[in-house]
Wavefront OBJ file of the C-alpha trace (Angstrom):
o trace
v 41.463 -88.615 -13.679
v 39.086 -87.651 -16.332
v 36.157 -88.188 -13.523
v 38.323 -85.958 -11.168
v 38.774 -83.143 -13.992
v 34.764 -83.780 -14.868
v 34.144 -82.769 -10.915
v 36.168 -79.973 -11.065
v 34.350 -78.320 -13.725
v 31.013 -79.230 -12.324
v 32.123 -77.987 -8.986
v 32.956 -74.836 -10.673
v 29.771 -74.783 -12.954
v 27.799 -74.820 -9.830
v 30.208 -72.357 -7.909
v 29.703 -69.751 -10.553
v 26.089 -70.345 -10.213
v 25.700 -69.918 -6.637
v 27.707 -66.788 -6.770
v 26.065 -65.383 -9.712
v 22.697 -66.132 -7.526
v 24.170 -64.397 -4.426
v 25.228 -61.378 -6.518
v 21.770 -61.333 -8.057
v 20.162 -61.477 -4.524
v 22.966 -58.838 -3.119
v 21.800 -56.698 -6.217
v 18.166 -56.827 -5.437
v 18.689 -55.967 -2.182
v 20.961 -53.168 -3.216
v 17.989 -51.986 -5.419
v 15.408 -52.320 -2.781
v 17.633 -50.734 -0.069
v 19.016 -47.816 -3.038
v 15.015 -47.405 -3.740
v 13.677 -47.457 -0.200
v 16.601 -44.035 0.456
v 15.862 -42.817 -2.607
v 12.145 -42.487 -1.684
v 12.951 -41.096 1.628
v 15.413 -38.999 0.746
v 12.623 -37.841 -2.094
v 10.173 -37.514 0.807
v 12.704 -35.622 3.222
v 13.229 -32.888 -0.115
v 9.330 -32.559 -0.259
v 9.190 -31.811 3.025
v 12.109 -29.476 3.432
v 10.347 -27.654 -0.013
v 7.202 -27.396 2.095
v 8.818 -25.750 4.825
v 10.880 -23.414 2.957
v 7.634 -22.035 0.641
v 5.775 -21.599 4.720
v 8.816 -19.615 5.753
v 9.021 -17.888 2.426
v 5.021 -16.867 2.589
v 5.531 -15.772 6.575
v 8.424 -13.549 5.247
v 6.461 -12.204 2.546
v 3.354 -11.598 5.291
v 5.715 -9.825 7.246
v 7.417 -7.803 4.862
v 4.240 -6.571 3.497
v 3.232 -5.508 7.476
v 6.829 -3.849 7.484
v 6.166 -1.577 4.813
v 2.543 -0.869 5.629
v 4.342 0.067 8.919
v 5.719 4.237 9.624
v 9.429 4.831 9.298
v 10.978 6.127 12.391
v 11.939 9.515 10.716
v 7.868 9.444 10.092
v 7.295 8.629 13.836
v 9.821 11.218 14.919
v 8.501 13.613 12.899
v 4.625 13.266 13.809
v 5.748 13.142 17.818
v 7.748 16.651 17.143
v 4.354 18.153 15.669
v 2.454 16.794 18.459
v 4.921 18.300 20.909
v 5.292 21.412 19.165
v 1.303 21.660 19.236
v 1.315 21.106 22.907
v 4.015 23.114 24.080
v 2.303 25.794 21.862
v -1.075 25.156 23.548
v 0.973 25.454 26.346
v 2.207 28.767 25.861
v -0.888 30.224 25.103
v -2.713 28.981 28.255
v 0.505 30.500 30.075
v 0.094 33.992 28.228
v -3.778 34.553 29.139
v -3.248 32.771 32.670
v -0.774 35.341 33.449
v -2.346 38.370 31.809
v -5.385 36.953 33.908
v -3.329 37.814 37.164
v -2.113 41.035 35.772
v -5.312 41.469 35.722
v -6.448 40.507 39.262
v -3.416 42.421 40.644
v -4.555 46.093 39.044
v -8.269 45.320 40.483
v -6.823 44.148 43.530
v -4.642 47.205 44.005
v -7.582 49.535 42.933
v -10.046 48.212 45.420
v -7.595 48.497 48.283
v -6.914 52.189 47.004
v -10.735 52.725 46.587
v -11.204 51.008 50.209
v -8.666 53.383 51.802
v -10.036 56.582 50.519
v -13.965 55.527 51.800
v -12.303 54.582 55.201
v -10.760 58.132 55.043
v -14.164 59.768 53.812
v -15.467 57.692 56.591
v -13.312 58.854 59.285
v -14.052 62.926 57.694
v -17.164 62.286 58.353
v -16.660 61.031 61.777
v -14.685 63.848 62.601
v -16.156 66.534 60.888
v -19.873 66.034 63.304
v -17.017 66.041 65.943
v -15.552 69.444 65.323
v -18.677 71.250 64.619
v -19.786 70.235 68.121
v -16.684 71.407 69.690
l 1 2 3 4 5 6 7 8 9 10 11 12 13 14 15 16 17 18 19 20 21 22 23 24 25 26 27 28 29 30 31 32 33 34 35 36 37 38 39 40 41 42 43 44 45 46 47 48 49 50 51 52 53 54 55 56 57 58 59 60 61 62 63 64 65 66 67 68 69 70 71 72 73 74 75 76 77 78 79 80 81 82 83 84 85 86 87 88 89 90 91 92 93 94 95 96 97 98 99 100 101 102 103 104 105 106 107 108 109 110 111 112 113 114 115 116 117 118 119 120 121 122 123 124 125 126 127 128 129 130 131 132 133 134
């Protein structure tokens, strides 16, 4: 019995020690597998922090663009002047274009009243040679 109770407690001596081994293992694997995510979950931060300071700088870079850019009250504004100036340029070459045919009308209406009275000095003439004859 004593030999029996003896085996016992060796049997349980070396149980503890195989599960204390297997824990140990199971714990160093734990570690390894607990540092191998830590490190890529370390990595994956980096990279995300990379990314967002790109984004960030393109933001900044286009912000900087945005405000070097007109407003559209400023756009507005500048394409009323231009149109003002045209339509104003406009209006002027309207003014002297039709003065210009004012213009052409009198001379035109003198000449023909300047033509008609040579043709009627002409046809005096005609018939004055005529007459004396007669």
């Amino acid at each position: 019995m004593f030999l029996q109770r003896l085996a016992v407690l060796l049997g349980g001596f070396a149980a503890g020690a195989v599960v204390r081994r297997w824990q140990a293992q199971d714990t160093a694997a734990s570690q390894r597998s607990l540092n191998r995510l830590s490190r890529e979950w370390k990595a994956q931060v980096r990279a995300h922090d990379h990314r967002l300071n790109r984004l960030e700088a393109r933001s900044d870079a286009h912000e900087t663009k945005l405000k070097g850019m007109p407003s559209t009250a400023q756009i507005v504004s500048a394409m009323d002047e231009l149109l003002a100036h045209a339509m104003s340029g406009l209006d002027g070459r309207l003014t002297a274009q039709a003065r210009s045919i004012e213009t052409l009308q009198t001379t035109v209406s003198q000449t023909d009243e300047l033509l008609e009275r040579v043709l009627e000095s002409l046809d005096t003439l005609q018939d004055a040679p005529a007459k004396e004859r007669g």
